[in-house]
C-alpha positions in Angstrom: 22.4 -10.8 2.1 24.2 -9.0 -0.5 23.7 -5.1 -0.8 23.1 -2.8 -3.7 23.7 0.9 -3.8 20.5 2.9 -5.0 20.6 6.5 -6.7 18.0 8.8 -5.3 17.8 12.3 -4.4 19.9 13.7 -1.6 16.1 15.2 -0.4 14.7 11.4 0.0 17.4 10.3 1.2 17.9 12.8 4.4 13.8 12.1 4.8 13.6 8.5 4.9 17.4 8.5 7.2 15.1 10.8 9.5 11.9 8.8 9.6 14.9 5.5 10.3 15.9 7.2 12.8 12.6 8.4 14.6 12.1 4.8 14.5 15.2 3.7 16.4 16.6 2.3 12.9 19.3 2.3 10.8 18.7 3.6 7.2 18.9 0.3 5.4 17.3 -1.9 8.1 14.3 0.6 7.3 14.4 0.2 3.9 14.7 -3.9 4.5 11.7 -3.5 6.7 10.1 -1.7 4.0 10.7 -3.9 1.4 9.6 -6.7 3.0 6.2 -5.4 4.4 5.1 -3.6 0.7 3.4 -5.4 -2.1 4.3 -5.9 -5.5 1.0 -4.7 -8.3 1.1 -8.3 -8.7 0.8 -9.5 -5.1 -2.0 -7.0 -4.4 -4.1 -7.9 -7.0 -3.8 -11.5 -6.1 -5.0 -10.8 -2.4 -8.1 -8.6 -3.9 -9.5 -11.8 -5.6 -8.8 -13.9 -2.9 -11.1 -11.1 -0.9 -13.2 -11.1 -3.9 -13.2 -14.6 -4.0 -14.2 -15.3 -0.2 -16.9 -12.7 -0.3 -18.7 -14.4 -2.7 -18.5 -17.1 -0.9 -19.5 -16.1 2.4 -22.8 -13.8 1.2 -23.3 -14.4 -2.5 -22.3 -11.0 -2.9 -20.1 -10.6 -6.4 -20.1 -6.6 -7.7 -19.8 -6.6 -11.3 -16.7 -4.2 -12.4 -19.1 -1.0 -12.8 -20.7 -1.6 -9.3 -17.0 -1.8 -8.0 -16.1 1.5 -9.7 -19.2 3.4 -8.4 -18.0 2.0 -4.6 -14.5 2.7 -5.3 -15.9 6.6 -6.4 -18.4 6.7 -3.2 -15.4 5.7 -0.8 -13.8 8.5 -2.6 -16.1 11.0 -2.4 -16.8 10.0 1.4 -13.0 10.1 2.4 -12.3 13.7 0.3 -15.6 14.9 2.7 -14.0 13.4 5.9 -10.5 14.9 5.2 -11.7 18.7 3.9 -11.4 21.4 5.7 
């Protein structure tokens, strides 16, 4: 494999060298590893309908878009509780 040089800031850089290293890692095998276990917008959205997709299949169960939005705003709510203070 071929390798690329990649501007950043000299700040994210030192950060993600440390969090490499914590991991026994070099910088750029971290950021292969990285790479590889991330998902593109695209590749996410394809494994939400396939979720989507086998839930309705399993229960019959097939929120419309508003019914998601209110249980994406209740998980929301719920996790902001868990976390405060």
């Amino acid at each position: 494999m071929a390798d690329a040089n990649v501007r950043i800031p000299e700040e994210a850089r030192d950060r993600l060298a440390t969090i490499a290293a914590a991991e026994g890692m070099s910088l750029r095998a971290y950021l292969a590893r990285l790479a590889e276990t991330l998902l593109t917008p695209a590749e996410r959205a394809e494994r939400a309908e396939r979720a989507r997709a086998t839930l309705r299949e399993w229960t019959g169960y097939a929120p419309s878009p508003a019914e998601e939005r209110d249980l994406d705003s209740e998980l929301d709510r719920r996790l902001a509780r868990a976390v405060a203070p």
